[in-house]
ROLOGU-588077 format. One record per residue (C-alpha): residue number from 0; residue in one letter; x negated, y, z negated. Coordinates in steps of 0.2 Angstrom, whole numbers, plus 5000, padded with zeros to 4 digits. Example, Ala and Ser with C-alpha at 12.3 -4.5 7.8 and 13.67 -1.06 7.14 Angstrom:
<nodes>
<node num="0" residuo="a" xx="4938" yy="4978" zz="4961"/>
<node num="1" residuo="s" xx="4932" yy="4995" zz="4964"/>
</nodes>
This chain:
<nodes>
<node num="0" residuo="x" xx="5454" yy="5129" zz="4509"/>
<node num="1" residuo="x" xx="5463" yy="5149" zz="4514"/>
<node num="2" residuo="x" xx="5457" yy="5161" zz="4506"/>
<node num="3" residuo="x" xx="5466" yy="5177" zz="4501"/>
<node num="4" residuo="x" xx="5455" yy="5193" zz="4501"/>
<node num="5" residuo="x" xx="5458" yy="5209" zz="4499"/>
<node num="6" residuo="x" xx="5447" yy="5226" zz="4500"/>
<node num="7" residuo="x" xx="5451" yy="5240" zz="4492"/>
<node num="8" residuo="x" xx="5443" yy="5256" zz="4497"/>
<node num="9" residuo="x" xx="5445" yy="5271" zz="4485"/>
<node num="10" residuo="x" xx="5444" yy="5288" zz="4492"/>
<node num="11" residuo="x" xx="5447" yy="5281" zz="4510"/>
<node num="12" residuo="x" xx="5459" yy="5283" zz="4523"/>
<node num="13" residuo="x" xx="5464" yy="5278" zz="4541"/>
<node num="14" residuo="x" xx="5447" yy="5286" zz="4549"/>
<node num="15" residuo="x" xx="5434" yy="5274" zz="4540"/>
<node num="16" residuo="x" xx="5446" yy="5261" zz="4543"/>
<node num="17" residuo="x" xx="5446" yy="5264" zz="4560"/>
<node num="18" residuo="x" xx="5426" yy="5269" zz="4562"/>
<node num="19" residuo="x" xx="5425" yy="5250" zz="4555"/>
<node num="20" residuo="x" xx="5435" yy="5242" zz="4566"/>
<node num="21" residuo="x" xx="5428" yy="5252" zz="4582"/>
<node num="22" residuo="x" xx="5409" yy="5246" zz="4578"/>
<node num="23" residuo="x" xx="5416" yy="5228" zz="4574"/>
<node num="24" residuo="x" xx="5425" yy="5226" zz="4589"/>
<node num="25" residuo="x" xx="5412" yy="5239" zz="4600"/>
<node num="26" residuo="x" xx="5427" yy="5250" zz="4604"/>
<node num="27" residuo="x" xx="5436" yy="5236" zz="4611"/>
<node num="28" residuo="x" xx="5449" yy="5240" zz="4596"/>
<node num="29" residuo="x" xx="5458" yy="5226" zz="4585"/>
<node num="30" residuo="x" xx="5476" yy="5222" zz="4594"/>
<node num="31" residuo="x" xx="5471" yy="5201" zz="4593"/>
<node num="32" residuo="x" xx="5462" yy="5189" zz="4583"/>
<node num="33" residuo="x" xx="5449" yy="5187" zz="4599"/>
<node num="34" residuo="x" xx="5443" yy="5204" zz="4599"/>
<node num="35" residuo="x" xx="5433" yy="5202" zz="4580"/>
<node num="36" residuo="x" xx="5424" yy="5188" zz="4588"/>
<node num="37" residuo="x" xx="5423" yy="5177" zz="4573"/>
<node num="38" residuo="x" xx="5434" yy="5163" zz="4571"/>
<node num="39" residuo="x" xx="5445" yy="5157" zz="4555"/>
<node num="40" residuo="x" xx="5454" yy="5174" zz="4554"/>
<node num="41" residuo="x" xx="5473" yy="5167" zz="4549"/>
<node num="42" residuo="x" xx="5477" yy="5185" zz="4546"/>
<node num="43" residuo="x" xx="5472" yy="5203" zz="4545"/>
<node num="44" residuo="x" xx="5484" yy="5220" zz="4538"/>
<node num="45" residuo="x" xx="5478" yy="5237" zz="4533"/>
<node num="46" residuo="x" xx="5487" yy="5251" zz="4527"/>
<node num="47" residuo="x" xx="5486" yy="5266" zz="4515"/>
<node num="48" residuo="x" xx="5489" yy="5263" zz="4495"/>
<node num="49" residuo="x" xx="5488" yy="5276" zz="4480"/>
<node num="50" residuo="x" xx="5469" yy="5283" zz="4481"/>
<node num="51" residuo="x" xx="5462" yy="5275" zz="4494"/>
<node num="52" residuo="x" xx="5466" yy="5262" zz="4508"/>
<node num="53" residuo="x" xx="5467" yy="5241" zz="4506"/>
<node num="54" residuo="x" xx="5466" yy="5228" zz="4518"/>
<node num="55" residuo="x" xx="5471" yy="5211" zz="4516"/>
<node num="56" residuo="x" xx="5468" yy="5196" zz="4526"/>
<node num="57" residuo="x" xx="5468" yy="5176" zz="4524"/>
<node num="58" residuo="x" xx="5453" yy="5166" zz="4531"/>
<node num="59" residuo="x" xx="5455" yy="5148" zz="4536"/>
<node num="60" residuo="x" xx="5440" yy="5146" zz="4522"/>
<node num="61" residuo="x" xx="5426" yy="5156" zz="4513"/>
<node num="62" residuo="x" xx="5411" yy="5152" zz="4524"/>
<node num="63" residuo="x" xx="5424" yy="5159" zz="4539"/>
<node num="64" residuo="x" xx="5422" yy="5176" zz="4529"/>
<node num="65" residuo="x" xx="5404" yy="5175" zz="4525"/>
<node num="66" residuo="x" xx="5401" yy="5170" zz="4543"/>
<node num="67" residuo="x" xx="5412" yy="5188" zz="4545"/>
<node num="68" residuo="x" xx="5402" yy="5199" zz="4532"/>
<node num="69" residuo="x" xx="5385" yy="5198" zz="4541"/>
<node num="70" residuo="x" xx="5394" yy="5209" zz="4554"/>
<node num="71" residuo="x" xx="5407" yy="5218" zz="4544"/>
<node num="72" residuo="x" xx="5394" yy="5222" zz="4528"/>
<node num="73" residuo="x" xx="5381" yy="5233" zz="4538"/>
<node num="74" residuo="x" xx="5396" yy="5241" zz="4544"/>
<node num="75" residuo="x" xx="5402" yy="5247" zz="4528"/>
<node num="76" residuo="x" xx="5385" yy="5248" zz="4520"/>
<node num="77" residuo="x" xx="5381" yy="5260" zz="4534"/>
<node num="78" residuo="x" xx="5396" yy="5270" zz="4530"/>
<node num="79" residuo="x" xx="5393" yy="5273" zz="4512"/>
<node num="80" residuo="x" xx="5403" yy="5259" zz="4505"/>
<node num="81" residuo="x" xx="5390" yy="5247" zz="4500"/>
<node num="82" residuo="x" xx="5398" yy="5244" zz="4486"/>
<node num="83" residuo="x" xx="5416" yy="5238" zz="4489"/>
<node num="84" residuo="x" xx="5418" yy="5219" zz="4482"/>
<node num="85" residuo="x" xx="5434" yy="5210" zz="4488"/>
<node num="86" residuo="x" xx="5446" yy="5201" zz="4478"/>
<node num="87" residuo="x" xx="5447" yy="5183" zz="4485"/>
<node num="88" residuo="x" xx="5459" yy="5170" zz="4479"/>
<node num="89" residuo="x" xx="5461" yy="5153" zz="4483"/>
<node num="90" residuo="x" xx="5478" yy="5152" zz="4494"/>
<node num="91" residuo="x" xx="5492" yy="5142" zz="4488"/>
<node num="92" residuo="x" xx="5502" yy="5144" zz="4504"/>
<node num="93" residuo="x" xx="5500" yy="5153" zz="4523"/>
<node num="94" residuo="x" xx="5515" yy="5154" zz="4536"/>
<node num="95" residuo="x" xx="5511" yy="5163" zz="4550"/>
<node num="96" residuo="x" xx="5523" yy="5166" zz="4566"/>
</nodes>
């Protein structure tokens, strides 16, 4: 079943969004589904909110994302942010272009 999840990141802006995606990607940047390397990725959006910065993506399933947080947690771990838990909801419906 997609999954809805969503991270919210208080006190953080483009930069750290960026740093993240550089080391995930190892500077190849994030302009395709291909270039994080882990499949089930459905879709991926980031952008700044009141306090902070929020990135919201659906994965085909949850063990897709875990498969994706043994990369992606180090990473923020690393960079101070250990702590940020996602929201995750079950997904009633995905369209994609």
């Amino acid at each position: 079943m997609a999954i809805i999840v969503t991270f919210d990141l208080p006190g953080a802006g483009p930069e750290l969004y960026d740093t993240v995606i550089a080391r995930v990607t190892e500077g190849r940047g994030f302009t395709q589904f291909a270039d994080v390397g882990d499949p089930g990725l459905v879709s991926h959006a980031a952008g700044p909110v009141e306090g902070g910065f929020r990135v919201t993506e659906v994965w085909e399933s949850q063990e897709a994302l875990e498969t994706h947080a043994k990369t992606f947690g180090p990473i923020l771990a690393d960079l101070g942010h250990a702590d940020v838990q996602p929201t995750i909801i079950p997904a009633h419906n995905v369209v994609v272009r």
